[in-house]
C-alpha positions as a printed Julia matrix, in Angstrom:
298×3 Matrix{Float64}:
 -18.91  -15.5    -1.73
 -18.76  -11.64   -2.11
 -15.1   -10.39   -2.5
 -13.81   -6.52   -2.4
 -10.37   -5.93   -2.86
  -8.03   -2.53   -2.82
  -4.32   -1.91   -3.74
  -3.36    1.33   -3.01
  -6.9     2.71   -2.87
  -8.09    1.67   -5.99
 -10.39   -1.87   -7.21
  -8.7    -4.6    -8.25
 -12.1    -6.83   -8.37
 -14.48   -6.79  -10.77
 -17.73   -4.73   -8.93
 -21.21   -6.24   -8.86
 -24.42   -3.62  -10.32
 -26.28   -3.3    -7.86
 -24.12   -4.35   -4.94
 -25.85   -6.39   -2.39
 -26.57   -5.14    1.32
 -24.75   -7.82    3.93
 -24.87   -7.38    8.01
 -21.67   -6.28    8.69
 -21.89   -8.0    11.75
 -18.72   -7.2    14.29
 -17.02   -5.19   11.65
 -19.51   -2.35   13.17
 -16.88   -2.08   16.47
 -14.19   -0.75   13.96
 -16.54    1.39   12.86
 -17.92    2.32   16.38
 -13.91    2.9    17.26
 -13.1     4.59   14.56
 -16.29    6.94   15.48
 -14.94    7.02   19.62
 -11.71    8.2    18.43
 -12.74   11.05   16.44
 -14.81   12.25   19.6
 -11.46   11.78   21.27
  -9.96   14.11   18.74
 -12.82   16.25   19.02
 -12.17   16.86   22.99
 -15.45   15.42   24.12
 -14.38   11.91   25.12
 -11.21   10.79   26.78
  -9.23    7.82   26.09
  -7.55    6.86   29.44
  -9.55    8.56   32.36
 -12.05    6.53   34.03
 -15.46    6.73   32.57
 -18.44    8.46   35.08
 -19.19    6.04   38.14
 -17.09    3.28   36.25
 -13.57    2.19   37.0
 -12.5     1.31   33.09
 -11.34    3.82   30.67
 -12.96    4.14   27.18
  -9.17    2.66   25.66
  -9.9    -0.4    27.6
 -13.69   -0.94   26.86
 -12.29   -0.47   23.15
  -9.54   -3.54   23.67
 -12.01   -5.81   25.99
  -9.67   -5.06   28.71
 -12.65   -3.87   30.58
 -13.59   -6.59   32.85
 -16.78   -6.9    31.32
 -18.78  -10.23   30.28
 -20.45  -11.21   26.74
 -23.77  -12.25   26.54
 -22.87  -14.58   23.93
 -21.99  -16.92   27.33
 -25.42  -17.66   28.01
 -27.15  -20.91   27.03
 -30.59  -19.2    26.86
 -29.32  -16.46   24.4
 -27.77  -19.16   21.86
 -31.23  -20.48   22.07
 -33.59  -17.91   21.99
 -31.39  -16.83   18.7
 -31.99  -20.1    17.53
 -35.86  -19.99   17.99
 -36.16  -16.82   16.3
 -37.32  -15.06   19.41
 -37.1   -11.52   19.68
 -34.2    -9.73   21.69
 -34.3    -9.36   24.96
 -34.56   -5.53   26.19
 -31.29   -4.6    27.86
 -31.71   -4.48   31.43
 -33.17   -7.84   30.51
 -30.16   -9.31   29.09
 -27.92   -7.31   31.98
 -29.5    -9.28   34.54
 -29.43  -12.63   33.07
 -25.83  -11.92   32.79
 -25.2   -10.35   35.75
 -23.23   -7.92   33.28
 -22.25   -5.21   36.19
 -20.23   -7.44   37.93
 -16.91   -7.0    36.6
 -15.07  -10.41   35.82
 -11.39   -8.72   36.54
  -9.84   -5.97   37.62
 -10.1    -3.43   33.97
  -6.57   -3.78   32.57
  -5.56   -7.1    34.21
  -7.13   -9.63   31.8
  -9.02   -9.85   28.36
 -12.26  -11.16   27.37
 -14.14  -10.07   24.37
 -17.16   -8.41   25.36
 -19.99   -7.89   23.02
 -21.47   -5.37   26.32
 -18.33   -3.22   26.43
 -18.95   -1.91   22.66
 -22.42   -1.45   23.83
 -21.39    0.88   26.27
 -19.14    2.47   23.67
 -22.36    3.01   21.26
 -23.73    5.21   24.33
 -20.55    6.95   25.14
 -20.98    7.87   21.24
 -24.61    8.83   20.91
 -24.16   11.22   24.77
 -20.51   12.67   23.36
 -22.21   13.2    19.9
 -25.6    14.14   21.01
 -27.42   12.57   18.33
 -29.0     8.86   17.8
 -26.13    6.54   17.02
 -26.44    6.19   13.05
 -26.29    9.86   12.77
 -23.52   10.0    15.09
 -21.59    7.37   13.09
 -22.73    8.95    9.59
 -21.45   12.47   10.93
 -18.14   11.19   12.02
 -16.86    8.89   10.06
 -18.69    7.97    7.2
 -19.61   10.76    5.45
 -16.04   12.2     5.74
 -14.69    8.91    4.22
 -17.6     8.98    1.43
 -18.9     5.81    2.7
 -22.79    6.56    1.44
 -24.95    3.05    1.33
 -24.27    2.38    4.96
 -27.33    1.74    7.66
 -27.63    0.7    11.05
 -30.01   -2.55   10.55
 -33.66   -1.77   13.08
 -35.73   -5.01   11.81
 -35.67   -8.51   10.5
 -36.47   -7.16    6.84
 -33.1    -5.27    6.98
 -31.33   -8.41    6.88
 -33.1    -9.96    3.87
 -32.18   -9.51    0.35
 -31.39  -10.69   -2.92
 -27.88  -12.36   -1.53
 -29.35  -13.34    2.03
 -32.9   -14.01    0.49
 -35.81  -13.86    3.13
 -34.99  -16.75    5.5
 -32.72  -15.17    7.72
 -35.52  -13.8    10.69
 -33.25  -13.16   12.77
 -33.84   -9.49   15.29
 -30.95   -7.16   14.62
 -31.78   -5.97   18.35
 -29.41   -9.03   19.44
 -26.8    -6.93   18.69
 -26.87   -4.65   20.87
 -24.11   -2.3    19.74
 -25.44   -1.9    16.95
 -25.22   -3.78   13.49
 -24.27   -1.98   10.07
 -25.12   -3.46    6.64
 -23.68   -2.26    3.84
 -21.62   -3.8     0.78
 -19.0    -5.38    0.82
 -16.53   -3.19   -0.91
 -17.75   -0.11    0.91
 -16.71   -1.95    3.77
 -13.17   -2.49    2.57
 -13.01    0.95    1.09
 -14.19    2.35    5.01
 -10.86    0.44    6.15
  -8.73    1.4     3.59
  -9.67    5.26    3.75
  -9.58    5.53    7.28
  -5.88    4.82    7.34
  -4.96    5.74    4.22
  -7.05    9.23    3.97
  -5.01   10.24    7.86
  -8.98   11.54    8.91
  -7.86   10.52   12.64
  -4.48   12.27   13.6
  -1.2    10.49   13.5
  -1.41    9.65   16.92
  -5.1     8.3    17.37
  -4.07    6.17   14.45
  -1.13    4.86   16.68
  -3.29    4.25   19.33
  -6.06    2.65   17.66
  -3.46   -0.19   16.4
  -1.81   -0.61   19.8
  -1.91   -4.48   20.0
  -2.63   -6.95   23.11
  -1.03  -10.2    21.83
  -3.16  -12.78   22.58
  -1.15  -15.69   22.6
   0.29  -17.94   19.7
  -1.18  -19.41   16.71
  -4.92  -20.39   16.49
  -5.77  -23.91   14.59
  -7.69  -23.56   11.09
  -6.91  -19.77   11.19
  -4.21  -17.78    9.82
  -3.1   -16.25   12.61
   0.4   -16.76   13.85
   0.4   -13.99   16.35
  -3.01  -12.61   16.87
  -3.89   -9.43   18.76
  -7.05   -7.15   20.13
  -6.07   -3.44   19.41
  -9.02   -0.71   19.87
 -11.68   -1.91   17.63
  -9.22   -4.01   15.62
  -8.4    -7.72   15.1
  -4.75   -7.31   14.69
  -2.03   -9.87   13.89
   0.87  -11.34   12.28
   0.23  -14.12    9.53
   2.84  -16.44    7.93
   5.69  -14.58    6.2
   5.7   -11.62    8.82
   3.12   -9.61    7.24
   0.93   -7.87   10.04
  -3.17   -7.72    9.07
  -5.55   -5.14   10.86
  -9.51   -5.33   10.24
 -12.27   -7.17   11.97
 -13.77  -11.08   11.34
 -17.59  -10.86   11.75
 -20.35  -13.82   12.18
 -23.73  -14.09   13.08
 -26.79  -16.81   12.13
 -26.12  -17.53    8.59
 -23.31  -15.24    7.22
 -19.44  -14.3     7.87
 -18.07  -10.89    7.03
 -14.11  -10.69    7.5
 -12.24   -6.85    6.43
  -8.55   -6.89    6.46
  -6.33   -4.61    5.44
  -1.81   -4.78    5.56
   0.68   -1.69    5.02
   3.86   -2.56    3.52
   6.21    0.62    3.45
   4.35    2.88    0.92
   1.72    0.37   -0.12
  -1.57   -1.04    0.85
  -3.62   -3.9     0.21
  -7.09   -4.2     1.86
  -9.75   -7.02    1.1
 -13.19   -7.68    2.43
 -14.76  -11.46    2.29
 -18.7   -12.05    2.84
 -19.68  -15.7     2.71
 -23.04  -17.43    3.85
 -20.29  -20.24    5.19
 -19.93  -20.42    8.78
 -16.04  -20.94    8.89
 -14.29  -17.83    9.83
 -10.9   -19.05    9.43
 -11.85  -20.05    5.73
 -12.53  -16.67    5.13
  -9.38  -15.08    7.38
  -7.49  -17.4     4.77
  -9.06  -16.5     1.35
  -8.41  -12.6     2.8
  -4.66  -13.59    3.4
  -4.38  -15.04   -0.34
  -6.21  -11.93   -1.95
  -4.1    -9.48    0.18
  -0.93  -11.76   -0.75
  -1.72  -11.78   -4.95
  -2.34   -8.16   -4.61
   1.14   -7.81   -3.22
   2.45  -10.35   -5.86
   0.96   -8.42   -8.53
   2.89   -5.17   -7.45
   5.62   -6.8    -6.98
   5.94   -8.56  -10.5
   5.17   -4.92  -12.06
């Protein structure tokens, strides 16, 4: 288990030399939000009008509010994974999903939707005009000073001294996109994007607008949990209200949190080759928690 965690900007864990590469796995749609919103900022996308020959709004393709499907439905895709098979091209996996066919009117349900943050990884790369790691290195993570960062093209991306060479799995199956990095640049991209203001007071507002999603969740630590725009976002036991992403794919979890309380911050990122995400939700929860303690006995 690789830990990373901040109090007020600055390490509280001891760092590893060097500092493994993980797949950041989902945490990449904060990242891809984070990256919208700044093109928002910019003037050259629009939150709330109806994207081009489409009846959802970027906000809602950011909050799965869209209508859209997930390819992680299908049978055949949990199996070709499986196999080791190589990912389907697009218009491939679009048609075994039937993914145009909206599911529900966009802003009268929720589903998570792998496909909508593809969309959002165009909207990016046309708004941006460049290929989609440059677009994300331009906007976001070079003003944050987030340096080791890459989007992940082949198998041998995924391999490394922490994943070792096993993994062959095609990076392709995510199709927005998947970043690998370490761990603690992860938490420190969380951590600076709130705490560094790069997005305006009121994108920052927006991008933590919540959809409650119902009540608690068994084996996880959520009691209220929420879908904001690129965000997991939720209350936990005691009150205290967590924003990041959970992560998973074949062989490997990745969950970034981070909680504000008045004028201080505690953010934590948790890699583990475990497949329980709620294990690792939890073991975020305590680290954020004895950071707080620690202050607080101080």
């Amino acid at each position: 288990m690789l830990i990373s965690t901040l109090f007020n900007g600055r390490s509280i864990t001891p760092s590893l030399h060097p500092e493994p590469s993980v797949p950041w796995w989902s945490f990449t749609k904060t990242v891809l939000a984070a990256t919208a919103l700044t093109l928002v900022r910019d003037g050259r996308l629009v939150l709330d009008a109806p994207l081009p020959e489409t009846p959802y709004t970027l906000r809602q393709l950011l909050r799965h509010e869209a209508g859209l499907a997930d390819y992680a439905e299908l049978a055949e895709y949990h199996a070709a994974v499986a196999n080791h098979e190589p990912a389907w091209p697009v218009d491939e996996m679009m048609q075994r999903l039937d993914g145009a066919r909206l599911r529900y009117d966009p802003g009268e349900g929720w589903r998570y939707s792998n496909v909508g943050f593809m969309l959002v990884a165009r909207l990016i790369e046309r708004a941006a005009d460049l290929p989609l790691e440059e677009a994300l290195r331009q906007q976001v993570l070079k003003p944050l000073d987030i340096s080791t960062v890459r989007l992940a093209t082949q198998r041998a991306d995924l391999n490394g001294d922490y994943l070792g060479n096993s993994l062959s799995y095609d990076p392709g199956w995510v199709y927005h996109g998947l970043l690998t990095g370490p761990v603690s640049q992860a938490a420190l991209f969380l951590d600076r994007l709130f705490a560094w203001e790069y997005l305006p007071d009121n994108l920052l507002q927006e991008m933590q607008a919540t959809k409650v999603l119902g009540g608690p969740i068994a084996g996880r630590p959520w009691v209220e949990p929420g879908y904001a725009l690129g965000l997991m976002r939720g209350t936990i036991e005691g009150g205290l209200t967590l924003a990041g992403h959970t992560g998973c794919g074949p062989g490997s979890v990745l969950a970034v949190y981070r909680c504000a309380v008045e004028e201080a911050a505690a953010c934590c990122a948790v890699f583990s080759t475990a497949s329980d995400e709620g294990r690792l939700e939890a073991r975020v929860v305590q680290e954020i928690c004895k950071a707080f303690g620690a202050m607080r006995s101080h």
